[in-house]
C-alpha positions as CSV (number, residue, x, y, z in Angstrom):
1,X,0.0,0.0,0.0
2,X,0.8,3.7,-0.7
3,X,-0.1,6.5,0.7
4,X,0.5,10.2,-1.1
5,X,-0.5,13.8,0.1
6,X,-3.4,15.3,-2.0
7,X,-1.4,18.7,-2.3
8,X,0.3,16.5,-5.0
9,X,-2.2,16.2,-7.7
10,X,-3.9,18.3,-9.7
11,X,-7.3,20.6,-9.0
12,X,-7.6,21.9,-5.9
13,X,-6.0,20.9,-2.5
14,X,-8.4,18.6,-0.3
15,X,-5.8,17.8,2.7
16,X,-6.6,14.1,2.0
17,X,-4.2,11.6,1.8
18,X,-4.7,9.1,-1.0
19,X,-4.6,5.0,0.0
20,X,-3.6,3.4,-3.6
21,X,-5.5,-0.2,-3.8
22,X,-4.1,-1.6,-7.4
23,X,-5.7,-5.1,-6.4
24,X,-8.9,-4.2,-6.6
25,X,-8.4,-2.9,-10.2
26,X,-8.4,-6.8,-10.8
27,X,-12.1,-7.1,-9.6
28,X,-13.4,-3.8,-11.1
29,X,-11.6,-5.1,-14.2
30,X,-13.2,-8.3,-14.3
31,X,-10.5,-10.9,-14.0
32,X,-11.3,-14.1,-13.5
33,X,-15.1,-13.4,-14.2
34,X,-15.7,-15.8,-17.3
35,X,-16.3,-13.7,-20.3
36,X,-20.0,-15.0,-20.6
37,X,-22.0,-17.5,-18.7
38,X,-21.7,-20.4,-21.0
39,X,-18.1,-19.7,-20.8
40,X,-16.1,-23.2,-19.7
41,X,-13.3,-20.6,-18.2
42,X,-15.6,-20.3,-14.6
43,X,-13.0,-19.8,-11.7
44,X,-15.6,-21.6,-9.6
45,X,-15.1,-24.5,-11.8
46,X,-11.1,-24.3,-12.0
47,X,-10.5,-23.9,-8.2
48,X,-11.5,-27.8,-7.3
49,X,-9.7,-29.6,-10.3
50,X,-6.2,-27.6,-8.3
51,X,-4.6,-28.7,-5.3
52,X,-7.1,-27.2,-2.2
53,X,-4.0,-24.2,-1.4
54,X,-4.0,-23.0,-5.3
55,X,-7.9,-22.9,-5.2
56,X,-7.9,-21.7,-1.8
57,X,-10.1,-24.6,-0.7
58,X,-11.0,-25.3,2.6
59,X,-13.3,-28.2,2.6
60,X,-14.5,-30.5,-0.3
61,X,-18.3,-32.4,-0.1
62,X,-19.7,-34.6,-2.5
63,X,-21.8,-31.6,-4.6
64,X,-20.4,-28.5,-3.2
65,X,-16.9,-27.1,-1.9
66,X,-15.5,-24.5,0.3
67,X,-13.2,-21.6,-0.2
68,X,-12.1,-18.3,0.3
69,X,-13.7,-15.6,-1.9
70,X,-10.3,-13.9,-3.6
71,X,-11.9,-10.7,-3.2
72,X,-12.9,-10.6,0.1
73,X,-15.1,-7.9,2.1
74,X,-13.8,-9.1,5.4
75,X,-11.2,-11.4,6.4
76,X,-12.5,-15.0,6.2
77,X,-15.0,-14.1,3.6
78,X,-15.9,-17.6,2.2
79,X,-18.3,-19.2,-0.5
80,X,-20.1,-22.2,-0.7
81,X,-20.2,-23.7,-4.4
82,X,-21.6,-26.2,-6.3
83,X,-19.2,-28.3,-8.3
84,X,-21.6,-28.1,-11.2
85,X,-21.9,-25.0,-13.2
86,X,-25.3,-23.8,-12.7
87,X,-26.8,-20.4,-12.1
88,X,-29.7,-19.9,-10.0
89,X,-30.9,-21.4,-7.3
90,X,-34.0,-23.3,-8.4
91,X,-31.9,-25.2,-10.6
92,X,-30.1,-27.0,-8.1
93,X,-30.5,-30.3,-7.3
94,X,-31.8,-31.4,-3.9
95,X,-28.6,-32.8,-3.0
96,X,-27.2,-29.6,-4.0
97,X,-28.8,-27.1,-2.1
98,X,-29.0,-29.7,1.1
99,X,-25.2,-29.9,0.9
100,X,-24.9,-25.9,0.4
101,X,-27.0,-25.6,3.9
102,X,-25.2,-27.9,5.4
103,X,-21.6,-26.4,4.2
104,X,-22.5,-22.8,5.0
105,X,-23.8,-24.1,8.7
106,X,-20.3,-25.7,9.2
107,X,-18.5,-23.0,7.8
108,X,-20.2,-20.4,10.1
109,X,-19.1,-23.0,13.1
110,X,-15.4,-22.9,11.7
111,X,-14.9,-19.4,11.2
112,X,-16.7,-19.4,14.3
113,X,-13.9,-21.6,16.5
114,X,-11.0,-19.7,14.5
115,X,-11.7,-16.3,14.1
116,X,-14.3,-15.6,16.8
117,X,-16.9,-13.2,14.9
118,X,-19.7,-11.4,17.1
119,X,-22.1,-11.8,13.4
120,X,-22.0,-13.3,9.9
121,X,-23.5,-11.5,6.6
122,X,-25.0,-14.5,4.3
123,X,-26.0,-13.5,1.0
124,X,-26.4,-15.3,-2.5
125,X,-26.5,-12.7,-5.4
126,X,-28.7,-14.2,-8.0
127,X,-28.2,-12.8,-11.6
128,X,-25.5,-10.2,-12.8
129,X,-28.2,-7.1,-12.3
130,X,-28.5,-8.6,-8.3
131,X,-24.8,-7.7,-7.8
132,X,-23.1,-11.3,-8.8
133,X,-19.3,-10.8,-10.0
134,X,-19.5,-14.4,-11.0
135,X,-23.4,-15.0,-12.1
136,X,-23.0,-18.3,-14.0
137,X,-21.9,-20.2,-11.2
138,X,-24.2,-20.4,-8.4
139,X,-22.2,-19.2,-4.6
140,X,-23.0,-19.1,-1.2
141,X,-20.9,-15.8,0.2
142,X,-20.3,-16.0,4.4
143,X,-19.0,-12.9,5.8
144,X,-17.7,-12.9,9.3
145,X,-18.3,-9.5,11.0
146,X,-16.8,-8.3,14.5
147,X,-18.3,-5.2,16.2
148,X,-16.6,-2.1,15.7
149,X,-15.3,-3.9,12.4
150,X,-16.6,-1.3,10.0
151,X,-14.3,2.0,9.5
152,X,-13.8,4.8,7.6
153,X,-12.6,3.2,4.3
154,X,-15.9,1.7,3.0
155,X,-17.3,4.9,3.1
156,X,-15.2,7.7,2.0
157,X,-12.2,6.1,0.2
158,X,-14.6,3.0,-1.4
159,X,-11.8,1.0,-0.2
160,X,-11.8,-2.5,2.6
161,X,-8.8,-3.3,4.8
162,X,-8.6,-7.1,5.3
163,X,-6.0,-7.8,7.6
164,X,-5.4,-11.5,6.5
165,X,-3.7,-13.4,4.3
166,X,-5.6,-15.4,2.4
167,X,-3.1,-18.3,2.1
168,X,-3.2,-18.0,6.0
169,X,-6.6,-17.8,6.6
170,X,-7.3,-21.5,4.0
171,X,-4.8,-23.2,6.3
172,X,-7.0,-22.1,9.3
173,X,-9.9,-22.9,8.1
174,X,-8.9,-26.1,6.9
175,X,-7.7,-27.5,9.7
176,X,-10.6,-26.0,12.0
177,X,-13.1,-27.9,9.5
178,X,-11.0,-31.4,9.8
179,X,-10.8,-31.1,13.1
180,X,-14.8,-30.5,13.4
181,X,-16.1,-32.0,10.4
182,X,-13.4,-35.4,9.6
């Protein structure tokens, strides 16, 4: 991270310093999104045929997996997927969305016993126009929350810190779930 003085730039002087996030020109950029839905490049699809670390995988089921969103809002920001490429939430299979509810209960328990929240946020955006970056491939997005979690940046600098390392935070995770879950 950078910081620079305002008085720098151009226009008029604000006092502001500025916090440069070039990650997050990857999201608003669209990589990794598949270029359209029936595209067979899905990162939600890629991430289980890898080993668990390079997908950030923290647990595997028989129709659905775990792992860390890549852009998270919070640190241990997960999502529950569905090995199979479908959109919207009707189309599941009941094994499917069984297995989901069942993963995102024992993914709230693990982030639960390793990071210690005070709340979760659990959302599914259905459809590009509902807000999902990834809207081919149905996920389940868990968002730990602490009080007093919620600062500045969101608001005025459109920015999140997330203290973690993702890498860090899989291990974690992983271990918690096998040491819960088997």
């Amino acid at each position: 991270m950078t910081f620079e003085e305002a008085d720098s730039f151009p226009g008029d002087p604000d006092g502001l310093q500025r916090l440069w996030t070039p990650h997050r020109a990857a999201y608003i950029g669209g990589e990794n999104k598949p270029p359209s839905p029936a595209s067979a490049e899905c990162p939600f699809c890629h991430a289980p045929t890898v080993d668990d670390e390079s997908g950030l995988i923290f647990a595997r089921g028989q129709s659905c997996f775990g792992l860390l969103n890549l852009y998270p809002y919070n640190s241990g920001h997960v999502l529950i997927c569905t090995y199979r490429h479908v959109s919207m939430y009707p189309d599941l299979t009941e094994e499917e969305r069984s297995e989901m509810a069942l993963m995102t209960s024992r993914a709230m328990q693990v982030l639960g016993a390793t990071m210690h929240p005070h709340g979760f946020n659990l959302g599914m955006n259905q459809g590009e126009v509902a807000g999902a970056g990834i809207a081919a491939h149905i996920h389940q997005h868990i968002v730990p929350r602490w009080g007093g979690d919620a600062n500045f940046f969101p608001i005025i600098a459109q920015t999140k810190a997330v203290p973690a390392i993702l890498g860090d935070t899989r291990r974690e995770l992983a271990a918690t779930w096998q040491k819960l879950f088997g």
